[in-house]
Structure formats: structure tokens, C-alpha cells
C-alpha positions in Angstrom: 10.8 -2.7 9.6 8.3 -2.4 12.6 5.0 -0.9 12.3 4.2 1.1 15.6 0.8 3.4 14.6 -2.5 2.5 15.7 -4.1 -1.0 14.2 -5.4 -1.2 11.0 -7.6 -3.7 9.9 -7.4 -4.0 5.7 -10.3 -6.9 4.5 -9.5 -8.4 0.9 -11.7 -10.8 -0.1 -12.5 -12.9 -3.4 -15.2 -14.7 -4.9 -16.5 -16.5 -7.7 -19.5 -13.9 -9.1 -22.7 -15.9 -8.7 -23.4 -17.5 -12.0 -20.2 -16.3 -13.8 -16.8 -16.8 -14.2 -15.5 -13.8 -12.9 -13.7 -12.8 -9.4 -15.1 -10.5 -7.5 -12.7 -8.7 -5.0 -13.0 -6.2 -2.3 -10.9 -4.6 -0.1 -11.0 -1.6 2.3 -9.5 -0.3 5.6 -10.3 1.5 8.8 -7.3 3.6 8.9 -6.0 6.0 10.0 -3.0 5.3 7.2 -0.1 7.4 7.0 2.4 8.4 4.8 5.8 8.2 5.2 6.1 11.7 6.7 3.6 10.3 9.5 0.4 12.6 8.0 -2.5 11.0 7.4 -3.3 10.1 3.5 -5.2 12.3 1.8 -8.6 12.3 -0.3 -8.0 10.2 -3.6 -4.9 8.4 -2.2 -4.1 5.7 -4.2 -4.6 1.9 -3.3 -3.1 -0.6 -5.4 -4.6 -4.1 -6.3 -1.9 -6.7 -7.5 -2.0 -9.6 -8.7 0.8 -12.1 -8.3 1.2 -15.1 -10.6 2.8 -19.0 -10.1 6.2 -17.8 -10.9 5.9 -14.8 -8.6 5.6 -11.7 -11.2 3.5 -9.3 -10.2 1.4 -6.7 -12.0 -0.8 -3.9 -10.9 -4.8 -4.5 -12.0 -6.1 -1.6 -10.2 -5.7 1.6 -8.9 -8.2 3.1 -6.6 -8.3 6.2 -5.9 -9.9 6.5 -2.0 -13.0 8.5 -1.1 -12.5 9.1 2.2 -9.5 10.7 4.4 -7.3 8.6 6.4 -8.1 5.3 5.1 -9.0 3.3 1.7 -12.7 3.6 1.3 -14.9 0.3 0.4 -14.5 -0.9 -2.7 -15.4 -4.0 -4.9 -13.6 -4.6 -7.8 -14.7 -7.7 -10.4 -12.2 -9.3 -12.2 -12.6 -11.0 -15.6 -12.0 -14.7 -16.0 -9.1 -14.2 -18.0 -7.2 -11.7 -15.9 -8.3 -13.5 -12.7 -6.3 -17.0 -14.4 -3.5 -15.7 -14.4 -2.8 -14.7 -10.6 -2.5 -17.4 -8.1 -2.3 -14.3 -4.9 -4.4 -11.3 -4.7 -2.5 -7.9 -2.2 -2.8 -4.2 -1.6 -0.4 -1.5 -1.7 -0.7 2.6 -0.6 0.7 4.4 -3.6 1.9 7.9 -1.9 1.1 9.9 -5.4 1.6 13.2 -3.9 3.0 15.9 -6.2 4.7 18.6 -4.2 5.5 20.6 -7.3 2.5 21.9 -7.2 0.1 21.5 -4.3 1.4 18.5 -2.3 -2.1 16.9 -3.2 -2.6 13.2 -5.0 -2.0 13.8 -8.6 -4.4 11.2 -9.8 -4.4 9.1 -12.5 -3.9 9.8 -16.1 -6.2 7.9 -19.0 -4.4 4.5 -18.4 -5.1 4.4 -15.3 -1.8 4.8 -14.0 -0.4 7.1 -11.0 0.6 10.6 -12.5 3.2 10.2 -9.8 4.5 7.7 -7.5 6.4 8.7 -5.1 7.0 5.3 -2.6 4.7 2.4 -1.7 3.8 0.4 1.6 1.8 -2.9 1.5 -1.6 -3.2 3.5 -2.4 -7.0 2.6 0.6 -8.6 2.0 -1.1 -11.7 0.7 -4.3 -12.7 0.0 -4.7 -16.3 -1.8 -7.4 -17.8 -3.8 -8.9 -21.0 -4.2 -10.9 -23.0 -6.7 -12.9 -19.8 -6.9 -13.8 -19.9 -3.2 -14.4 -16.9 -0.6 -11.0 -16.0 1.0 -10.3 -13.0 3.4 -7.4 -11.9 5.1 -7.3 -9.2 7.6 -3.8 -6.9 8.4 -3.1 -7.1 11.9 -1.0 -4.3 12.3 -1.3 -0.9 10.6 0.5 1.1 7.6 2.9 3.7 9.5 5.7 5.8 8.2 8.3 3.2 8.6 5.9 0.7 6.8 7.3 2.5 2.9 10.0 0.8 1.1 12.2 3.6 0.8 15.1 1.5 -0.9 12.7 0.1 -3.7 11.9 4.0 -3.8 15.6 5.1 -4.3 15.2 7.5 -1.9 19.2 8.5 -0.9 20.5 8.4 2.5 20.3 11.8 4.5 23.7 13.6 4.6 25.0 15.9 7.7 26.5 18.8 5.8 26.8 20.9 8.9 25.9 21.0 12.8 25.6 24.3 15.5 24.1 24.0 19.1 22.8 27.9 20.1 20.7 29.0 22.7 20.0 25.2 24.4 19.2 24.3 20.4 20.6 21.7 18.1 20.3 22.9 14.4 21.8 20.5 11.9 21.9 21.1 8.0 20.9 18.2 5.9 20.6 17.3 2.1 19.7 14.2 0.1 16.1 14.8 1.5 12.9 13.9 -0.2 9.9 15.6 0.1 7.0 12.9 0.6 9.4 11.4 3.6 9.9 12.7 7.6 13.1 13.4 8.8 14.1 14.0 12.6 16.9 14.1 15.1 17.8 11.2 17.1 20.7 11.2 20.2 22.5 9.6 22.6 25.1 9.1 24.5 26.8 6.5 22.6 27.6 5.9 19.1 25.3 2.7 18.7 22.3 3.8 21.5 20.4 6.4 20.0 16.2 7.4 21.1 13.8 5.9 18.8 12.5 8.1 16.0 9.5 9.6 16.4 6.9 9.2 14.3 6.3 12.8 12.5 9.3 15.1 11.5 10.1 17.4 9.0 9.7 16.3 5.1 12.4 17.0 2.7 12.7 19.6 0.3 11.7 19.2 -3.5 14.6 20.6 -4.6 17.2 18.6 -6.1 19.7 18.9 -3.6 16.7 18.8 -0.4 18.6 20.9 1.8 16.7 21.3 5.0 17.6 22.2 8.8 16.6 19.9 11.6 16.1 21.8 14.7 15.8 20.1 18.3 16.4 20.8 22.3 19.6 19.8 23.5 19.6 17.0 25.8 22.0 16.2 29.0 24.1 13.9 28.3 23.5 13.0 24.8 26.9 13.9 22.6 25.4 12.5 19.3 23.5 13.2 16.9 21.8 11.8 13.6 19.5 12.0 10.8 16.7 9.4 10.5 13.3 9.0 9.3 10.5 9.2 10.8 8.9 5.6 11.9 
């Protein structure tokens, strides 16, 4: 899925700790990061550090919980020799932990030091490998945007029409299977397979079970169709 928001640049590095056998890693980025409703993360945001071993299984080590608005805030993280064995590829993930049953703020984490909630993820550093304990960086060269989230790993349904009226120049079209932590929007065109790129904010879902919401949009010359997608 293209990324189309500003650059981000995401800086994992390791190294071996000076006169130990641990792994020192630290990662960080300049934002701003977005969520898959195309607002900007939030104050204690959660950035995922995973580690991925020679048969490709891969585990979560740590979840940080950002200090600053918008982005992942420095951090360095040391890693102790037996952990660090076990992982041949260090990456980072944004954890959208958002719970909109309550305040639509990051839940945190609870005394495992696990997301309270997890609502979809999107990888900043897809891979980051280390070597006989040496320094190694790697730097994202595009950033995190709405589109980024892996909304099938999420199970998050497919929007469903469940009813359309134009009014007063307006399109307003009815729509369930909506999540709340994702953007939905109106596309057209004049064609069943050409329709205008999505933008990159809409409306969330609802956090109801169904997610009925209404979608709401000018109508345009010449475009005779319409459909549901999120945002990018």
C-alpha cells in the first residue's frame, strides 16, 4: 500500500554496550505519524520493538509509550545478552491503542507491559539487522500514513453501502461495518473502475457494533458512482 504523508525519518540502531554483553538499541522518529484516521498520534502512543529470530518468529520486547505528540520520542532500550541471542532482526511498529469507549485516548499498558488495547498496527522500520554485535542503523525513507495500517491483519470488515440519497447538490450515503480508530470517505467517478484517490482524513467509524455512520459529500458533474473507502 502506498505511503503518501510527509517523510519520516525512524533511526534504529544497535550496539554492543561498552564492556558488556548486552545490546543496546534506540530508535526514534521525526514525525508527524498518523493514525489510520489520518490524525496525528497522540501523547503515550505506543511504539513497538520486535525482535525477529532465524526461523522468522517474531515477538514483541518492548513497548514504549511516546513522550511527545506526533512522533515516537528518543528512546534507548538495552537488551540483555540472552534476549538479544535469540533475534537475528531488530523493527518498529505504531501500536494505535486508542480506546474510544471511553475517551478516544491511548489506554496504556497494563503490569505486563502489554497494550490495554490494540486496535491496528503500521511498521516504521521494517527491518533493522545486526551483526557480530556491531553498530547498525537504518533510516525509513518514507513516512507512516493512514494507509500504512494493516487493516486485514486487524480484521477490520469491509465498509457496507446500506443506503444512498443525493439532496440539495449533497451525496449522503449510510454505511456499517465501520471501525472507530479507521477514516472513511467518499470516492467517485464516472466509471465503475476510475474512481478519485482517497483523501487522506475522513470520518472514523462508529464504536458500536454495527458502526453505522453517514458519509456526506458535494456532488460532482459527471461522476455517477460512488464508494466507500478508507482514508490513505
Amino acid at each position: 500500500m502506498k505511503k503518501t504523508i510527509a517523510i519520516l525519518f525512524a533511526l534504529v540502531s544497535a550496539a554492543a554496550f561498552a564492556g558488556m554483553d548486552d545490546l543496546l538499541i534506540s530508535f526514534y522518529t521525526l514525525g508527524p505519524d498518523k493514525y489510520a484516521d489520518g490524525t496525528d498520534v497522540q501523547i503515550g502512543e505506543c511504539y513497538s520493538l520486535v525482535g525477529t529470530d532465524a526461523k522468522g518468529n517474531k515477538d514483541i520486547v518492548l513497548n514504549y509509550q511516546t513522550l511527545t505528540a506526533g512522533k515516537c520520542s528518543p528512546v534507548v532500550y538495552m537488551v540483555d545478552k540472552g534476549t538479544a541471542s535469540k533475534y537475528v532482526e531488530w523493527s518498529v511498529y505504531l501500536t494505535d491503542t486508542r480506546d474510544f469507549a471511553t475517551d478516544s485516548k491511548p489506554a496504556g499498558l497494563d503490569e505486563k507491559g502489554q497494550p490495554k488495547v490494540k486496535n491496528v498496527q503500521a511498521p516504521i522500520v521494517a527491518s533493522v539487522a545486526t551483526s557480530d554485535g556491531k553498530f547498525a542503523t537504518e533510516t525509513a525513507k518514507e513516512g507512516v500514513s493512514a494507509g500504512a495500517y494493516d487493516l486485514d491483519a486487524a480484521k477490520v470488515p469491509q465498509p457496507k453501502i446500506e443506503g444512498i440519497r443525493v439532496a440539495n447538490a449533497k451525496v449522503y450515503v449510510t454505511v456499517s461495518n465501520t471501525r472507530p480508530f479507521v477514516g472513511y470517505a467518499l470516492v467517485y467517478g464516472d466509471d465503475v473502475t476510475k474512481f478519485s484517490p482517497p483523501p487522506s482524513t475522513g470520518t472514523n467509524g462508529d464504536v458500536s457494533a454495527d458502526g453505522v455512520i453517514e458519509l456526506v459529500a458535494d456532488k460532482q458533474d459527471g461522476a455517477q458512482f460512488f464508494k466507500v473507502s478508507t482514508v490513505k
